[in-house]
N, C-alpha and C positions, 0 to 999 in steps of 0.2 A: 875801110869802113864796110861793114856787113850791109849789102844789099836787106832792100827792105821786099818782106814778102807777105801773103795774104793770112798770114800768122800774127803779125805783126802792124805797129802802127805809131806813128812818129807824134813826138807831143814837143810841139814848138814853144820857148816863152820860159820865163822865170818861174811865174805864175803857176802854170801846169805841171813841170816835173816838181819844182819843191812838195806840191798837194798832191800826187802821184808818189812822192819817196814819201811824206807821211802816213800817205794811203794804204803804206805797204805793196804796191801795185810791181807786178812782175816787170822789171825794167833790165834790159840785156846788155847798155851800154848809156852814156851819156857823153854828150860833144859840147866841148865848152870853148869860145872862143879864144885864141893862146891869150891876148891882148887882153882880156877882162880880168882883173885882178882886186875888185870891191867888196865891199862886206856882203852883196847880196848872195852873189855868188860864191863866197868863202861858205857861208851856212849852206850852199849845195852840195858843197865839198865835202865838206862834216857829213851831210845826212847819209851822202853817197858813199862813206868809207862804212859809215855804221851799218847801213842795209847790205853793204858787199857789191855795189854796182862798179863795175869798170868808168872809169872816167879818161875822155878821150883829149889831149889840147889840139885844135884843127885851127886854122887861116879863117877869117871871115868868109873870104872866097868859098871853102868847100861847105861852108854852113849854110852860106846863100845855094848853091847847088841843092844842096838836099832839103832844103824846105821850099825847093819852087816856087820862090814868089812869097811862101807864108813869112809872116812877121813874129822870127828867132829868138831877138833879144840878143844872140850870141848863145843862147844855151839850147841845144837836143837832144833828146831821148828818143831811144828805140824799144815800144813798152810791147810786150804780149798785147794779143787782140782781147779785146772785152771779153768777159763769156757769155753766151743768150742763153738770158733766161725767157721764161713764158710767164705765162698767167698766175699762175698754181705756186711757182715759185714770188712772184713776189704776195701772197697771199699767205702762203706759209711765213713768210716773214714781217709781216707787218703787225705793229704795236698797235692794241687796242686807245680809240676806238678805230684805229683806224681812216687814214687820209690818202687816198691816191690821185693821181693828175693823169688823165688824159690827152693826148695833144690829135684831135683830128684835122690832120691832113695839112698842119704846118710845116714846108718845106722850106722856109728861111732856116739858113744854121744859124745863122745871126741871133735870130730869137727863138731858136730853141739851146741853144747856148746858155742867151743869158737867164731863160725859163728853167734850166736845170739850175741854176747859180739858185735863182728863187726859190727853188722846190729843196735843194741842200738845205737853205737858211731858215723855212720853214718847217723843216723835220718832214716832208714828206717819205709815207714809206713807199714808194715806188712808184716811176710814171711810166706809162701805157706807151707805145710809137707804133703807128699801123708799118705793114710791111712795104705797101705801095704810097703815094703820097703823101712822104715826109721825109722829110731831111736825114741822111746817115747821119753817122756818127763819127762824124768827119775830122779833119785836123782844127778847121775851123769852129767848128761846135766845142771843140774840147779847149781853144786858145779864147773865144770867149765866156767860155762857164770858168773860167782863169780856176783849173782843177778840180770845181765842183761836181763835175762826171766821174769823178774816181771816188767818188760817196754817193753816188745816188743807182740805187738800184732800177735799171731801164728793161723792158719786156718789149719783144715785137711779137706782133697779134698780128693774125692775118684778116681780121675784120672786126672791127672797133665794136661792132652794133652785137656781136654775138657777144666781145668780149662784156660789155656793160650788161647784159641779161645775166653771164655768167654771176659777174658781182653782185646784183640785184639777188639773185639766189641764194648767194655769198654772205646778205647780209647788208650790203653797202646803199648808199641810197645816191641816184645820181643827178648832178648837179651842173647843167648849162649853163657856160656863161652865152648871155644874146643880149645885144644892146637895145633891145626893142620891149625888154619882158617887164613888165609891168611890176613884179615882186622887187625888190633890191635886194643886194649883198647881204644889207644889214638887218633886213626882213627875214632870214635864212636859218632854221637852225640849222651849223654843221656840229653840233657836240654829238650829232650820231655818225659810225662810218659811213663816209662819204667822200667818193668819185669825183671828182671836181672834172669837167670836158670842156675845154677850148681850143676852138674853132681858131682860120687861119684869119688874119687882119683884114676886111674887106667882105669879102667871102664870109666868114662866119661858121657854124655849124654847117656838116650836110643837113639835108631835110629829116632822113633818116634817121643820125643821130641825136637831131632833134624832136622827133618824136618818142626815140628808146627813152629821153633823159625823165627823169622824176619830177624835177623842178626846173625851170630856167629863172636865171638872174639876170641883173645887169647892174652896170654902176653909175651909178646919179652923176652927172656933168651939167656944169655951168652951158648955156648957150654960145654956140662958135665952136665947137667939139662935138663932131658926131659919134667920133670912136675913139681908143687907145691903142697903142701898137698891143700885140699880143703879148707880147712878155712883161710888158707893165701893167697890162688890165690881169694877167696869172698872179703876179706879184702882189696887188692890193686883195682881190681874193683870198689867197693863201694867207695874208696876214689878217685878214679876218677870224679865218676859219681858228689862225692861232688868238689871237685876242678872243673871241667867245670863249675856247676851251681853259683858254688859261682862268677865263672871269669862271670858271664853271668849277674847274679845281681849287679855287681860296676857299 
């Protein structure tokens, strides 16, 4: 088995390589436990012959070595590394009117994982990750957005507060979530492009990028709930922004 190098990066899970082989995502080989022989994995097989990937049969044993501890399923790939893009690039690509997600300084992969799974589902066209605190783009992040990182276009920015001025120039109008702001979600027009910024669970926004933002929101909760984890407060968000636009398009 080809050592893994900083070219490269391993996508653990049924989940991640099948949305990765649809992805079209550059994949060098795939490791499938000898012993797995079910429909889930049969449609691996299929996609992996079609795309032209090498398919490897390995022991449990060496599946458990190479994913150190991560949770395999029995099936691995060894995919090329992402490619970084910046700012400009996902601006050039983005569908009017335009929807981006910022994540300041959320270092869970856990939820920024499943915050990518959300921004996929929501058609975002591309989310922000500062360069210093926040979570890579880890094996983790990619086994819980279960392959939703292989569609969603990510930029690292070397500082959040320049990058939302830049969009505000751009056109964009930017949009705080803060649990304290007196507007609501549903108070908000997003049918114009717009920035969506959330802060890490606890923490919140920095100061800073609470003052770059346009608007701050928040989401109406019952008493006994101060906050939401961040990837379910990105989640109701983002489907707002699509329920307005869709009531805007009939």
């Amino acid at each position: 088995m080809s050592p893994r190098s900083s070219s490269t990066r391993l996508l653990l899970g049924i989940h991640s390589v099948r949305e990765a082989l649809r992805a079209g995502a550059p994949l060098r080989w795939i490791a499938v436990n000898r012993d797995r022989q079910d429909a889930r994995v049969q449609e691996l097989l299929t996609l992996a012959r079609a795309a032209g990937v090498p398919v490897r049969n390995e022991p449990r044993a060496a599946l458990d070595r190479m994913a150190a501890g991560g949770m395999h399923q029995g099936v691995i790939a060894q995919a090329e590394a992402r490619p970084v893009l910046d700012l400009d690039d996902l601006l050039a690509a983005a569908s009017a009117p335009g929807l981006l997600l910022a994540l300041d300084g959320i270092e869970d992969p856990h939820n920024v994982g499943a915050i990518l799974r959300s921004a996929c589902a929501a058609g975002v066209d591309g989310v922000l990750l500062t360069e210093r605190r926040s979570a890579g783009l880890t094996e983790t992040v990619e086994r819980v957005s279960a392959g939703a990182m292989e569609y969603v276009r990510i930029a690292r920015v070397p500082n959040l507060v320049r990058a939302l001025e830049t969009l505000k120039r751009a056109g964009y109008w930017t949009v705080g979530l803060a649990g304290e702001a007196p507007q609501t979600l549903w108070q908000q027009d997003f049918s114009l492009p717009t920035v969506l910024v959330v802060g890490a669970e606890g923490k919140g926004l920095h100061e800073l990028t609470r003052k770059t933002c346009d608007f701050l929101v928040s989401i109406p909760m019952a008493p006994g709930v101060s906050s939401l984890n961040a990837s379910v407060a990105t989640g109701l968000v983002l489907f707002e922004v699509v329920r307005q636009r869709s009531q805007k398009a009939q």
